[in-house]
N, C-alpha and C positions, 0 to 999 in steps of 0.2 A: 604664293602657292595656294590653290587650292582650298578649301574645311571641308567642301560637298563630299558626300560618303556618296551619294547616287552619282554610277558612270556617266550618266549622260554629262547631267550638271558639270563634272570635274572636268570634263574636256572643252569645255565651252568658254571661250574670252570672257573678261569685263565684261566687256560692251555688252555680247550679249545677254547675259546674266542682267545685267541694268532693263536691257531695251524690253526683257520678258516679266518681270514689276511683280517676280514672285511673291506670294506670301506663306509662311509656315502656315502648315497644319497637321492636326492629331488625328490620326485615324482608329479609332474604337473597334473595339473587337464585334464583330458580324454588322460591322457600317454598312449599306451600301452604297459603292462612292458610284456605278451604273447599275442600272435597271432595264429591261426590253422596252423599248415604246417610249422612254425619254429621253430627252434631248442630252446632247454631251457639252455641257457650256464651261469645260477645263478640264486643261490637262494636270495629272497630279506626278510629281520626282518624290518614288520613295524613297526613302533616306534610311529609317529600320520599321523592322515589320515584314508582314506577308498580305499578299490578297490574292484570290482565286476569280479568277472567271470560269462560269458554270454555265452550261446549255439546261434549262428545264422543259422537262417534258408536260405532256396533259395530264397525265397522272399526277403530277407535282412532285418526280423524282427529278435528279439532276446530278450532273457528270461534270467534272472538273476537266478544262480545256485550254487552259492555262492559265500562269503563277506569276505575279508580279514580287518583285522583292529591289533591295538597290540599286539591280542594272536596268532596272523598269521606269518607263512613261505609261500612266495608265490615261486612255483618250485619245491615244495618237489616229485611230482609224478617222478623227473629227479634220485632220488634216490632209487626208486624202477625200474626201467627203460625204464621208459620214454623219445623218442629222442626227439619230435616235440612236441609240443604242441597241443591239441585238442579242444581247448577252448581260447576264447578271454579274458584276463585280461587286465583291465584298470581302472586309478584312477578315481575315483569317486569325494571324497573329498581330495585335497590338503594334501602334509602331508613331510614326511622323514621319513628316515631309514638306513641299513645298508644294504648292501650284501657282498658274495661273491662265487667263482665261485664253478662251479658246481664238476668240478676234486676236489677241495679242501675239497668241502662239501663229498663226496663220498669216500675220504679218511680216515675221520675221522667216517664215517656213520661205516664204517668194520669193525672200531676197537670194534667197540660195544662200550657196556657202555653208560652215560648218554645221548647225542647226540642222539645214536641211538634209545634210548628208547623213549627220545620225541620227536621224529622224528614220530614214529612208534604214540605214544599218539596222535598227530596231526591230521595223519590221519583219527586214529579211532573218533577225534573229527570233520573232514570234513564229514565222512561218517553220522554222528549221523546229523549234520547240512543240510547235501543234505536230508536223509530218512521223518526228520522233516518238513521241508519246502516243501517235496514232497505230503505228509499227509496234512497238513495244508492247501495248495492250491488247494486241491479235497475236504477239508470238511468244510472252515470256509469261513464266505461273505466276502466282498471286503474290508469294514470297519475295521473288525479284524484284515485285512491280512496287512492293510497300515498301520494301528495304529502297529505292532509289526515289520513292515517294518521302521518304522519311530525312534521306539524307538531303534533298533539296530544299526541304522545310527548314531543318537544322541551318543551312548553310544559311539561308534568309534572315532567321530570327538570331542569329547567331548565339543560340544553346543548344545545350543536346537535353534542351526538359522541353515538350511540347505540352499542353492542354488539350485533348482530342477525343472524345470519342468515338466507339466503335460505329457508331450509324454514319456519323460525318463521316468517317474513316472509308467508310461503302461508298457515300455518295462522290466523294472525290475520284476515289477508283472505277465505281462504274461495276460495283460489284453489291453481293449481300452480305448482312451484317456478319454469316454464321460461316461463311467464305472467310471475309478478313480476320475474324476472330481466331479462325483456325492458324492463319497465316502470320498474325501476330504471337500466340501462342507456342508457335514452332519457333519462330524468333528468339521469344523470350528464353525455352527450352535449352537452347543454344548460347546463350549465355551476352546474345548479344544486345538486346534492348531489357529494360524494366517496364512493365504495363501495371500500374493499380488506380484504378476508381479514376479511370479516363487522363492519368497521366502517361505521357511518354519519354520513359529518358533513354538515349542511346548510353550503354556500357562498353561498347566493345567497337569503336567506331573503325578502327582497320578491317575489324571481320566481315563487321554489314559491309561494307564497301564493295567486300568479294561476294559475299552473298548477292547484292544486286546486278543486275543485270550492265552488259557495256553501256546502254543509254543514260545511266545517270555522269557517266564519263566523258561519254562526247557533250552533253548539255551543259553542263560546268563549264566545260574546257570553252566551249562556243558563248556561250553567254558571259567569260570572264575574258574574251580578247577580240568581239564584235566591235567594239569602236575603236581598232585601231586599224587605221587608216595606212592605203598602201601610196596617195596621194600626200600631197602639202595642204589638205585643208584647217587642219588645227596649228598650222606652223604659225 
C-alpha cells in the first residue's frame, strides 16, 4: 500500500515511482520553487504544505492564480513544453515533498500510460481551478471570496491556525488591504475566524463553510476525485 500523501504519487505503480528517481525535499516558507524568465528543470509532489502561483504586474503587485497543495505537481506545464516559467511559484505554508527532474519526468510522460494520464488529469484540474476562481472573483463579495480562500489553505496545511497577513491576504485576493480587513473583521464579528497580529485560526468551520461562496465546494470535491480514472489505467 501506498505512504504517498500526494494523489498523484499514491496512484502510481512501483515501477513507476522507481523509473521517476525521486528525491525529498523541504519547502521553506516564501521559497521560490518558479520564477518568470527561468527555466523549470523539476517537477515537485507536495506531500504537506501550500504554495501559490502569482501573476506580478509592473507596479510589483501580484494576484494569486493558483494553489498547490497534496493533489499537486508543481512544473507540470515543463511537460507539455514549457522552457521558462511564466509565473511566480512560492511556498506559502511550510511543508515537503518529493521531486524529480524534468528529463526523467518527460520520459516516462512518452511512454503513455498512467503517469501520462494524470499528468494530463492535472491539468484539466488547474484549468477547472483557474476558470473557477476566475468567475468567482467577478461575481461573489469579498467575504465569500476570503472565507473559501481560507477554507482551501486550511484544507492544504491541514490546521485551522494559518500565519497571514493582511497585505499578502490583498495580494492573493487581488484586492486592498483595507477591503480584506473589513472582510476579515466582519468574519471575525461572526464568530467564525480569530484574526490577531497576522494569525488566522478558523473557530467556527461549518459556519465559514456557508458563509463562502459554492466555489469552494465544487473545487474540493474536483480536486479530491480528478485522478480517478473512468479507464483501466491504474489497474
Amino acid at each position: 500500500m501506498s505512504t504517498f500523501k500526494n494523489t498523484l504519487l499514491k496512484n502510481l505503480d512501483a515501477d513507476i515511482i522507481g523509473r521517476l528517481s525521486l528525491r525529498p525535499v523541504t519547502f521553506e516558507l516564501r521559497h521560490d520553487i518558479e520564477f518568470p524568465g527561468r527555466s523549470i528543470d523539476h517537477l515537485f509532489f507536495v506531500e504537506e504544505g501550500m504554495a501559490s502561483m502569482t501573476t506580478t504586474f509592473d507596479d510589483g503587485s501580484q494576484v494569486e492564480v493558483g494553489m498547490f497543495g497534496y493533489e499537486s505537481v508543481i512544473g507540470v506545464s515543463a511537460l507539455m513544453g514549457t522552457k521558462e516559467s511564466l509565473n511566480r511559484v512560492y511556498t506559502q505554508i511550510e511543508g515537503n515533498g518529493f521531486c524529480c527532474t524534468v528529463e526523467t519526468a518527460r520520459k516516462e510522460f512518452g511512454r503513455g500510460g498512467a503517469f501520462q494520464a494524470l499528468m494530463l488529469r492535472y491539468v484539466q484540474a488547474q484549468l477547472v481551478q483557474a476558470s473557477q476562481s476566475a468567475g468567482c472573483n467577478a461575481k461573489h463579495n469579498m467575504e465569500q471570496r476570503l472565507a473559501r480562500w481560507l477554507l482551501l489553505c486550511t484544507d492544504r496545511a491541514h490546521s485551522d491556525t494559518l500565519k497571514l497577513s493582511q497585505e499578502f491576504l490583498a495580494d492573493m485576493l487581488g484586492s486592498t488591504r483595507p477591503t480584506v480587513s473589513i472582510a476579515a473583521g466582519s468574519l471575525k464579528e461572526e464568530g467564525l475566524i480569530d484574526y490577531n497580529r497576522g494569525v488566522i485560526r478558523i473557530i467556527d468551520r461549518k459556519r465559514l463553510e456557508q458563509k463562502a461562496c459554492e466555489c469552494y465546494q465544487i473545487l474540493k470535491d474536483y480536486l479530491g476525485n480528478y485522478a480517478e480514472f473512468d479507464t483501466d489505467f491504474t489497474a
